[in-house]
SEFI-123746 format. One record per atom (N, C-alpha, C): x negated, y negated, z. Coordinates in steps of 0.05 Angstrom, whole numbers, plus 5000, padded with zeros to 4 digits. Layout:
% SEFI-123746
XYZ ...
***
This chain:
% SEFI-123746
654341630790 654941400773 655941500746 658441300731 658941410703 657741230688 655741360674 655041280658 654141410627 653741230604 652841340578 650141480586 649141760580 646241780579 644241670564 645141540547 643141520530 642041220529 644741060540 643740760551 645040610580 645840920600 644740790621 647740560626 649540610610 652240350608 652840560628 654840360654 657140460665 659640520640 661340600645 663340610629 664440340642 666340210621 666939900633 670739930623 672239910640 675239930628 676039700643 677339550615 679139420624 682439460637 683139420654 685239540671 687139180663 690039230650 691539020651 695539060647 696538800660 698938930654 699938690643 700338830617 701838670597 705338620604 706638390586 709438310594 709438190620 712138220624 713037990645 714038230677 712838440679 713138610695 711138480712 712438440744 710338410756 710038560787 710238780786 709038930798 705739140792 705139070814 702039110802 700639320824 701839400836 700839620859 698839810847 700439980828 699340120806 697440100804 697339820789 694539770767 691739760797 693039600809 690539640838 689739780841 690640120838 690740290855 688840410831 689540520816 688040560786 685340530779 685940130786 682340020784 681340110805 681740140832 680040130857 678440460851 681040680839 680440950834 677940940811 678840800791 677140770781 673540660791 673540420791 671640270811 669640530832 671740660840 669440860862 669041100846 668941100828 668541430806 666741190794 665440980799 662340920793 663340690755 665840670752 665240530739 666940200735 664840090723 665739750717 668839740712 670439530729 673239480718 673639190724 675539120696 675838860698 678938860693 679938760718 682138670721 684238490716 685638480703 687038160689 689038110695 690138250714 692738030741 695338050717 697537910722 699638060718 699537890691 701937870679 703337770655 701437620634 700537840628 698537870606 698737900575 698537660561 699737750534 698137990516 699138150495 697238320481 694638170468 694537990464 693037740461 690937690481 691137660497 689437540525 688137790532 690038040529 688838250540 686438340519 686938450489 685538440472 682638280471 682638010483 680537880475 679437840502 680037990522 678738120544 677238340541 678638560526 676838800519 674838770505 675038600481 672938520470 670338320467 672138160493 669337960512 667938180531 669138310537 667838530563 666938730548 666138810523 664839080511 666139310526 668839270525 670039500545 670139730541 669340030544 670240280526 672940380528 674940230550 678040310553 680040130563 681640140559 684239950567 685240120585 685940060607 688540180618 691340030619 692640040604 695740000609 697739900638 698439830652 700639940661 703539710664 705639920650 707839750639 711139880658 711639760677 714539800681 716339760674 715939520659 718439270654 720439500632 718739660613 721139800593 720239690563 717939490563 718239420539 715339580523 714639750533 712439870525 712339950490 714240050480 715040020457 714139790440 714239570451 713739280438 711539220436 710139300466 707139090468 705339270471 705139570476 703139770465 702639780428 704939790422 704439760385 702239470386 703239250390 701239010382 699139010398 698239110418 696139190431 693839310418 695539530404 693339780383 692939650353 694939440344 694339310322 692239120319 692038930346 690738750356 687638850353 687639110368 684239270367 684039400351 684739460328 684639410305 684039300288 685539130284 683938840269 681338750283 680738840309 678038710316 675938920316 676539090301 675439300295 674039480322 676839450337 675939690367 677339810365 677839960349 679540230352 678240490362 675940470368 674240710383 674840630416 676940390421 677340320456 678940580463 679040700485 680640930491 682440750507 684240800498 687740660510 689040850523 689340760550 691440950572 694240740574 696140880580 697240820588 699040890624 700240810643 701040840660 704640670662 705140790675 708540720681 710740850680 713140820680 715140980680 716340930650 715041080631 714741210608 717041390598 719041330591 720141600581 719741820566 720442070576 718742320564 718442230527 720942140522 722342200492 720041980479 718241800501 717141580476 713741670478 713041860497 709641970494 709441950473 710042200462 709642260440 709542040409 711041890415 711041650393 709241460398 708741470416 706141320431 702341370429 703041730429 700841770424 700341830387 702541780378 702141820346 700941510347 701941350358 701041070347 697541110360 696441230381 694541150389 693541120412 694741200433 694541170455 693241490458 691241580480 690341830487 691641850509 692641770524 694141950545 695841670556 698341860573 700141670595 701141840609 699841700629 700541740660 702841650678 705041800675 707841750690 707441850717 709141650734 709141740767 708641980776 706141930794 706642110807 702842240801 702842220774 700442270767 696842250795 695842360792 694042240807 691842110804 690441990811 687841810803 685641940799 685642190810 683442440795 683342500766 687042540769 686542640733 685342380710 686642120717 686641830702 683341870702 682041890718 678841810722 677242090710 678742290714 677442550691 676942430656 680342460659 681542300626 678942140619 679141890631 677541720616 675841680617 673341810640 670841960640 670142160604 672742360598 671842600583 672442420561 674942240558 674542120531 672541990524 672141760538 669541530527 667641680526 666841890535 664542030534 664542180504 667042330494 667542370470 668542110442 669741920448 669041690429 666141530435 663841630445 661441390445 660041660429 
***
């Protein structure tokens, strides 16, 4: 089971896909990986505003977001995503991202805030290491 030692929490990630992309295989595949590496996932189905999603993470005491964005607009709605938990003062949420990412915007991505993104191909071992070793290092 993943959990905090010291109180016994599963780790709890919210898994969502923001914009108007609606392919969602991914994100299934992700949560379910997630879900059997022992921890809580809450799911939020497709076309998800940064809004809706935000005040999911923070109804659910979540310790992570997962991302996942095809549509291209990741640029747009990861920035108000990280502004959003911010102002609600969760900026200790560990934010993944997933999708077909271009190399040239990681990096701008993870200056804004994001701890990791996972482009095709990736596997559900590493995503469930990741956010196992982070939340364990932001709690």
């Amino acid at each position: 089971m993943t959990t905090d030692s010291e109180t016994d929490r599963k780790i709890r990630v919210v898994v969502a896909k923001p914009g108007l992309d609606g392919h969602d295989r991914g994100a299934k595949i992700i949560a379910r990986a997630l879900r059997d590496a022992g921890m809580e996932v809450i799911y939020t189905g497709l076309h998800q505003t940064p809004e809706q999603i935000v005040e999911t993470v923070i109804q659910e005491d979540a310790d992570a977001v997962g991302l996942s964005i095809l549509s291209g607009a990741h640029m747009t709605l990861v920035p108000r995503i990280i502004e959003l938990l911010r102002e609600q003062d969760a900026d200790d949420v560990v934010i993944t991202l997933g999708g077909t990412i271009p190399s040239d915007d990681i990096a701008a991505l993870k200056r804004l805030g994001v701890a990791e993104v996972f482009t095709p191909g990736a596997s559900t071992k590493t995503a469930v290491e990741f956010i196992r070793s982070a939340v364990a290092a932001a709690r």
